[in-house]
C-alpha positions in Angstrom: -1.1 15.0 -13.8 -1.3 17.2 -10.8 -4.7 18.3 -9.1 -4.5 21.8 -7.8 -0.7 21.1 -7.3 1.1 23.9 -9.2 4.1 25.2 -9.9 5.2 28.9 -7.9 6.6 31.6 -9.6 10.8 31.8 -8.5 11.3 34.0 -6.1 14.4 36.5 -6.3 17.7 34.6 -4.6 18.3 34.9 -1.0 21.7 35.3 -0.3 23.2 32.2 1.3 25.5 32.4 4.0 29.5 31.8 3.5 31.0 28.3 4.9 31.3 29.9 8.2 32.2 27.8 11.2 32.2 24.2 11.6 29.4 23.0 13.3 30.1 21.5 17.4 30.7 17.8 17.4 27.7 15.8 19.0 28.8 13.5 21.7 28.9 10.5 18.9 30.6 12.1 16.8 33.7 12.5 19.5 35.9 9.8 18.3 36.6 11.8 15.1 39.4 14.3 16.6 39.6 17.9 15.5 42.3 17.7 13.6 40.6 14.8 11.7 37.4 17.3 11.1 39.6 20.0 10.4 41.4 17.9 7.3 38.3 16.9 6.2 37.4 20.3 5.9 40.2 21.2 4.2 40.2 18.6 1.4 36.2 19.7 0.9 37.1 23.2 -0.1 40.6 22.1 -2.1 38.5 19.6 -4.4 35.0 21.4 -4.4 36.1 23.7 -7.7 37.3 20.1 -9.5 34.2 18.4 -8.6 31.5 21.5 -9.0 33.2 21.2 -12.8 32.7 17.7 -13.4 29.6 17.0 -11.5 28.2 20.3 -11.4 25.5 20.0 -14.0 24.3 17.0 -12.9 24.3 18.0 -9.0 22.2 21.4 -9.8 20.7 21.6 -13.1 18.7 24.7 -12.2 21.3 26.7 -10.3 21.3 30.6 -9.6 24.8 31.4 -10.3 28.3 28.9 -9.7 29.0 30.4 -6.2 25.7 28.6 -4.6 26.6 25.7 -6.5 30.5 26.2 -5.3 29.1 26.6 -1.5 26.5 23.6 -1.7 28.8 21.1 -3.6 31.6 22.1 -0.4 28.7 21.5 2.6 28.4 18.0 1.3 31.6 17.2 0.4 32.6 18.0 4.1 30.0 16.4 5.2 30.1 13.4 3.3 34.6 12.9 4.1 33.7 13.6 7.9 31.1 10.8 7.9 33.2 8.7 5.7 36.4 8.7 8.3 34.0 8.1 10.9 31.9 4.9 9.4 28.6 6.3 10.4 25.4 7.9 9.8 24.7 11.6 9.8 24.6 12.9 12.9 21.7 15.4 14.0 23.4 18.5 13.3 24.9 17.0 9.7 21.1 16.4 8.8 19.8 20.1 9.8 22.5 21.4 7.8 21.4 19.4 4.4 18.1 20.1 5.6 18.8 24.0 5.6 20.6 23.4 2.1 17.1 22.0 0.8 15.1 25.0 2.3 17.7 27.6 0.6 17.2 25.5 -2.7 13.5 25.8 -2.6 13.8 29.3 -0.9 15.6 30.2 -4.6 13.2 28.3 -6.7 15.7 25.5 -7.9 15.2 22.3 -7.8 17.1 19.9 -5.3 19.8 17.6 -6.3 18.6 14.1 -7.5 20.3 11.5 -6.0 22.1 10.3 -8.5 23.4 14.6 -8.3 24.6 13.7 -5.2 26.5 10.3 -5.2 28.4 11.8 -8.5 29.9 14.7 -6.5 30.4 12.3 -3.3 32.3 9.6 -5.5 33.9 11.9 -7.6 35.0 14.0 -4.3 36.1 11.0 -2.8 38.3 9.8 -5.1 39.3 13.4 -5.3 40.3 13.7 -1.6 42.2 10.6 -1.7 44.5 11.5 -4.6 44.8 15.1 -2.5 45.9 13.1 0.6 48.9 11.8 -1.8 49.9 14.8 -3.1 49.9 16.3 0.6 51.3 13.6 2.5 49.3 13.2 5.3 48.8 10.6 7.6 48.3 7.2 6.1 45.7 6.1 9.0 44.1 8.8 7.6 44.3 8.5 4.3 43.4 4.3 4.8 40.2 5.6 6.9 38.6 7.4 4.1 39.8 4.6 1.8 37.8 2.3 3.4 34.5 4.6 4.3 34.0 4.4 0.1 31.5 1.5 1.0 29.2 3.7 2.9 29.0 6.5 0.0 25.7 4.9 -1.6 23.6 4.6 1.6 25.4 8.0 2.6 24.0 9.8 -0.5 20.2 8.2 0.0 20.5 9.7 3.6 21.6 13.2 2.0 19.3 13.3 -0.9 16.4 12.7 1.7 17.7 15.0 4.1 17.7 18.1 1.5 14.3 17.1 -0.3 12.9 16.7 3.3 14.4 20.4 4.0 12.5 22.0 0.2 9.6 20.0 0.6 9.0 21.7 4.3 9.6 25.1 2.7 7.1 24.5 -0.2 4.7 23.2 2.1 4.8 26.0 4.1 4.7 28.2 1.8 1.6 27.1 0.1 -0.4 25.8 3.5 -2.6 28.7 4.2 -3.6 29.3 -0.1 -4.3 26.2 -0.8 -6.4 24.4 1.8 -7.6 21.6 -0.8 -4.1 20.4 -1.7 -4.2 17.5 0.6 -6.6 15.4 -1.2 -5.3 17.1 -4.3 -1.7 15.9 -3.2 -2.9 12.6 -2.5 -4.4 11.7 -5.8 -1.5 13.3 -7.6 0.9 10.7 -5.9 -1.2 7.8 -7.0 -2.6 8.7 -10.3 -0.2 11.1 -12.1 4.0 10.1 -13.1 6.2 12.5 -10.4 9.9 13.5 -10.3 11.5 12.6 -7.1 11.8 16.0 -5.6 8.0 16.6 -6.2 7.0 13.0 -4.6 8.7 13.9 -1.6 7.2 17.5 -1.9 3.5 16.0 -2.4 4.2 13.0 0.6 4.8 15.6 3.1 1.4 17.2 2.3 -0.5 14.2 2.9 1.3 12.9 5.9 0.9 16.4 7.5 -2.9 16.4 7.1 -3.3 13.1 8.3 -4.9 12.0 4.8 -2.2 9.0 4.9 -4.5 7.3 7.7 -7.1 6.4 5.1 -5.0 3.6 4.8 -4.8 0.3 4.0 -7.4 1.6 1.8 -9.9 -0.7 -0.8 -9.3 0.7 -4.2 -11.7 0.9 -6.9 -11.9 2.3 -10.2 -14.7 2.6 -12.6 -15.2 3.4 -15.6 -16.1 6.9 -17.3 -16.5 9.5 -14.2 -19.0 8.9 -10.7 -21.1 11.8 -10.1 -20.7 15.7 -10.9 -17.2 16.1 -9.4 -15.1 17.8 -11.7 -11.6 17.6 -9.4 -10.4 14.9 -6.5 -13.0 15.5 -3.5 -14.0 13.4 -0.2 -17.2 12.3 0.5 -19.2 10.8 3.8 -20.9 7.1 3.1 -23.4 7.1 5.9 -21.8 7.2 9.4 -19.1 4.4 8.5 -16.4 6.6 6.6 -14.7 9.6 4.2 -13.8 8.5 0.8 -12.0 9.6 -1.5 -13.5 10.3 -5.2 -10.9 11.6 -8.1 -12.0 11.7 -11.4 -9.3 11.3 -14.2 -9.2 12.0 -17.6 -6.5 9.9 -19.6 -5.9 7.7 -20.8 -9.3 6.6 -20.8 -12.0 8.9 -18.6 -12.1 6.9 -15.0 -12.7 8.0 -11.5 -10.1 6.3 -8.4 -12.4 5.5 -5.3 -10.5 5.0 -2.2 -12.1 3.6 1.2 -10.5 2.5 4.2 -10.3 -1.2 4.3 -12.2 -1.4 8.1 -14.9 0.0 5.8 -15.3 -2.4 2.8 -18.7 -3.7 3.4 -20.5 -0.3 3.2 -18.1 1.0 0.7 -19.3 -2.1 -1.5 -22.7 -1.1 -0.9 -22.2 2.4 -1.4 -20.7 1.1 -4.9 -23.3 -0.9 -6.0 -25.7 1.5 -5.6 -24.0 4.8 -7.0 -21.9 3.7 -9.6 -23.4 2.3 -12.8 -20.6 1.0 -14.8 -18.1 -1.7 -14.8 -15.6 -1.0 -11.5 -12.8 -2.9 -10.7 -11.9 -3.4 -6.8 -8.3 -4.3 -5.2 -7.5 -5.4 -2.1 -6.7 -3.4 1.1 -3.8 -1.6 -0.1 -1.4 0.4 1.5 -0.3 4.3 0.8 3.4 2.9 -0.9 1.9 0.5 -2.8 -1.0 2.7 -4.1 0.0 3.8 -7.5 1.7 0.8 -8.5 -1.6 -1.2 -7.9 -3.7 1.5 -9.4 -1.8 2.0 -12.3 -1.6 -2.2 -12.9 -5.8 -1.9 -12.3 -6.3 0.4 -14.5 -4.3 -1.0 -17.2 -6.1 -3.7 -17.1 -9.1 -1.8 -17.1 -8.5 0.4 -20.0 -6.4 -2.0 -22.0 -9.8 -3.0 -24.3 -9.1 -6.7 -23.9 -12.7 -8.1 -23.2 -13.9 -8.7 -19.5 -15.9 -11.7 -19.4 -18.1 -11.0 -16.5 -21.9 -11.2 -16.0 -21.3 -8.6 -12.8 -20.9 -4.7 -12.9 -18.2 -5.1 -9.7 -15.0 -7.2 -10.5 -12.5 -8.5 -7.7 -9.0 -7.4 -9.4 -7.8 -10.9 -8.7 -10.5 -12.5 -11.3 -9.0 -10.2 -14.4 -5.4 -10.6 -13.5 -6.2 -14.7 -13.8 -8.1 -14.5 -16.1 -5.3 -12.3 -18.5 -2.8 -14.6 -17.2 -4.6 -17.8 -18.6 -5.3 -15.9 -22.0 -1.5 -14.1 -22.3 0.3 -16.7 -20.6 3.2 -13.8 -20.1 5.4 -13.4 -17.0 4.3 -9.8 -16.4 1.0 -11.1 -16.0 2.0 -13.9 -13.7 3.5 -10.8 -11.7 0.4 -8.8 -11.9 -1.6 -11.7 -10.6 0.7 -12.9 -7.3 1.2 -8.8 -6.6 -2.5 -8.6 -6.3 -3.0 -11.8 -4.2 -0.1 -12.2 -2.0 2.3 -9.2 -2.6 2.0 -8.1 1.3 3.3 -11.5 2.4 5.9 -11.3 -0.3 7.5 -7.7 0.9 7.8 -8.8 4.8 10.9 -9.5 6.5 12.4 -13.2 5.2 11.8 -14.0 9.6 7.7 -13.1 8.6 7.3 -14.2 5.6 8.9 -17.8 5.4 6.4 -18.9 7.9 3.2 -18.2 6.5 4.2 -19.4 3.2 5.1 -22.8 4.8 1.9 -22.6 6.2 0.2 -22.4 3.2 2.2 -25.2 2.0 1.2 -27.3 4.5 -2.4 -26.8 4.6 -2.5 -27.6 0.5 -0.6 -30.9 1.3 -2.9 -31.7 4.1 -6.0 -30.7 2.4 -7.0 -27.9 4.2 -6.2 -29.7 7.7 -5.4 -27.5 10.9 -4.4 -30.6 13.1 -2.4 -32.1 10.3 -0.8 -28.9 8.8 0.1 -27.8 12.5 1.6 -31.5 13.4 3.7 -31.8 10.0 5.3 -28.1 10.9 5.4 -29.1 14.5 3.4 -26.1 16.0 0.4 -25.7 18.1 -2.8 -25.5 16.2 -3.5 -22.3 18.0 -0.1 -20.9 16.3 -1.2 -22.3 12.9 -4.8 -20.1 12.6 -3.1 -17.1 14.2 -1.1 -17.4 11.4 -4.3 -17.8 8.8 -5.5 -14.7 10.5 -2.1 -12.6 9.4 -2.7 -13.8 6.1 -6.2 -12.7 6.0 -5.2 -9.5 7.3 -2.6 -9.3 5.0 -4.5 -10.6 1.9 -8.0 -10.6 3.0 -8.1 -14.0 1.9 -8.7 -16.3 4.6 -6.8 -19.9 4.0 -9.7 -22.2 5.3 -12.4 -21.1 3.3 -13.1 -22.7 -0.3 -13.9 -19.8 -2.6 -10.4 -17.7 -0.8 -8.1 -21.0 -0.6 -7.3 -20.9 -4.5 -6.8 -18.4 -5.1 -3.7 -18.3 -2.8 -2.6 -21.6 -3.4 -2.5 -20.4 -7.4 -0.3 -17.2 -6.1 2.0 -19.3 -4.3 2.7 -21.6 -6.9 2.8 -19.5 -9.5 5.6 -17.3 -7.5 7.7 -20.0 -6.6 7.8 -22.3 -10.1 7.4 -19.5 -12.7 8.9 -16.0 -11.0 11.6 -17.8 -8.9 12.6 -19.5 -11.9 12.9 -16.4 -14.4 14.2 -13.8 -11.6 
């Protein structure tokens, strides 16, 4: 669901400028000659008509008429052959143009292209241009360039789809900025709580990012059951003089309320929760603003499932009910659930990062908790070895040499590599 986040009335259609010039080359973009721009160009506007056929519905679903769709299906098809000869990224100007494309789009009230919109008129143009380059005979270097810059149209269509979405989502941002002076935290609990199309993710991002309410993280999540307090929508509140959080009630599937607080404020936040809210809450660890919904929605599955929660305390550590479904399920979602929630930030860093704190956990478990011995057997300073527990802790908050945290990552680790290695 959306909080406060709604959809405008369309607008009447701007007229969009004709093709025009080509843009000036930037100084990268000088290898390509002008009379390899100039082809590109060419074969953009011979195959656009073919391609705005095939691919048309799927590149702009919500079009005004076929000539914007004609004209925007030709900007990337030039776009996308130039950068294809040349083996590159988008240069400057190439990404200001998509980004215009995207304003015009939202400027219309369309919807941009997804990106599976675009790679289907790229690959379709592509393939489109080469067989044009037969039929016209030119230059086989030419023709064996674009040939070969097929490899880059995948990663070139991610860079365009952002681009344009990056270019609506600025115009619909500005657009409702000075009406809508709640849609920050509105935004925010939107992208966490509620299922989004791509376009409006982006759309919704760019609010938060631009009011600064993405610093609330790596945030401690909580959810509790039935709603905290009187608030009716998604609000902010002060606990003492330690820190804002942020309180959104939510009605389905089952009536909840998300708590977020920032994790360099746990210790009052838990206070604060234990003296405010009243019914069973479930806590996560620190978590960061990418991996927010996908931890909140696994919480409060788990949550609002109605399997029973064996637990004397209000306040439960996520980590405790994924084991504990785990044990009782014994299914590999589960096992996925519970090393997500325990060790998922070591998991997602680079292979350079992560490989040697997991060996340091290794070693410490065969060494029974040892610095000198776990540090000797990997042949690194003991000084090397805790700086390492302490980027575990700040990844996990877990700290490796402490009895009641050591478990519960040696379980993760185990469990990832000798059940979800195994079944990947």
């Amino acid at each position: 669901m959306f909080y406060g986040v709604e959809e405008r009335v369309a607008e009447p259609v701007p007229e969009l400028p004709g093709p025009g010039p080509e843009p000036e080359p930037e100084p990268e973009d000088q290898e390509l000659t002008v009379a390899d721009r100039e082809r590109a160009a060419l074969l953009a506007r011979a195959v656009a008509p073919r391609v705005a056929a095939l691919a048309g519905a799927i590149f702009d679903r919500t079009g005004p008429d076929e000539s914007h769709l004609l004209h925007r299906v030709t900007q990337c098809l030039r776009i996308g052959l130039t950068t294809c000869l040349h083996e590159r990224p988008l240069t400057k100007d190439e990404r200001r143009e998509l980004s215009r494309v995207g304003t015009a789009i939202a400027a219309s009230g369309a919807r941009p292209p997804a990106l599976v919109g675009i790679h289907s008129v790229l690959f379709l143009g592509h393939g489109e241009a080469l067989r044009a380059c037969q039929e016209n005979a030119l230059p086989p270097s030419f023709s064996a360039r674009l040939e070969e810059g097929a490899k880059r149209l995948l990663p070139l269509s991610e860079e365009m789809a952002g681009c344009i979405a990056d270019g609506y989502a600025e115009e619909r941002f500005g657009r409702g900025r000075a009406t809508q002076p709640r849609r920050p935290v509105d935004a925010l609990c939107s992208l966490i709580t509620g299922p989004t199309d791509s376009w409006r993710r982006t759309y919704l991002t760019k609010i938060v990012q631009k009011s600064g309410l993405d610093g609330i993280f790596p945030a401690v999540m909580a959810i509790a059951q039935g709603h905290v307090g009187t608030a009716t929508e998604p609000t902010t509140l002060r606990i003492g003089n330690s820190a804002n959080i942020v309180v959104a009630p939510v009605a389905a599937p089952d009536p909840h309320t998300l708590i977020l607080c920032p994790a360099a404020s746990t210790g009052p936040f838990m206070l604060w929760l234990r003296r405010t809210v009243t019914t069973t809450t479930v806590h996560t660890r620190a978590v960061t603003f990418e991996e927010a919904p996908a931890r909140y929605t696994a919480t409060r599955d788990i949550l609002t499932a109605g399997d029973p929660i064996d637990h004397d305390e209000r306040f439960i550590d996520a980590r405790s009910l994924f084991w504990h479904r785990m044990l009782r399920n014994q299914r590999i979602e589960n096992v996925g659930d519970y090393v997500e929630e325990v060790i998922g930030p070591i998991l997602r860093l680079p292979e350079t990062q992560r490989i040697p704190l997991l060996e340091t956990l290794h070693s410490l478990d065969k060494h029974n908790g040892s610095v000198r011995a776990a540090a000797a057997s990997l042949n690194i300073h003991e000084k090397t070895l805790r700086y390492r527990v302490g980027r575990i802790e700040a990844l996990t908050g877990l700290n490796a040499l402490t009895r009641n945290h050591w478990p519960q990552l040696n379980q993760a680790c185990e469990l990832f590599e000798n059940v979800m290695s195994r079944s990947a």
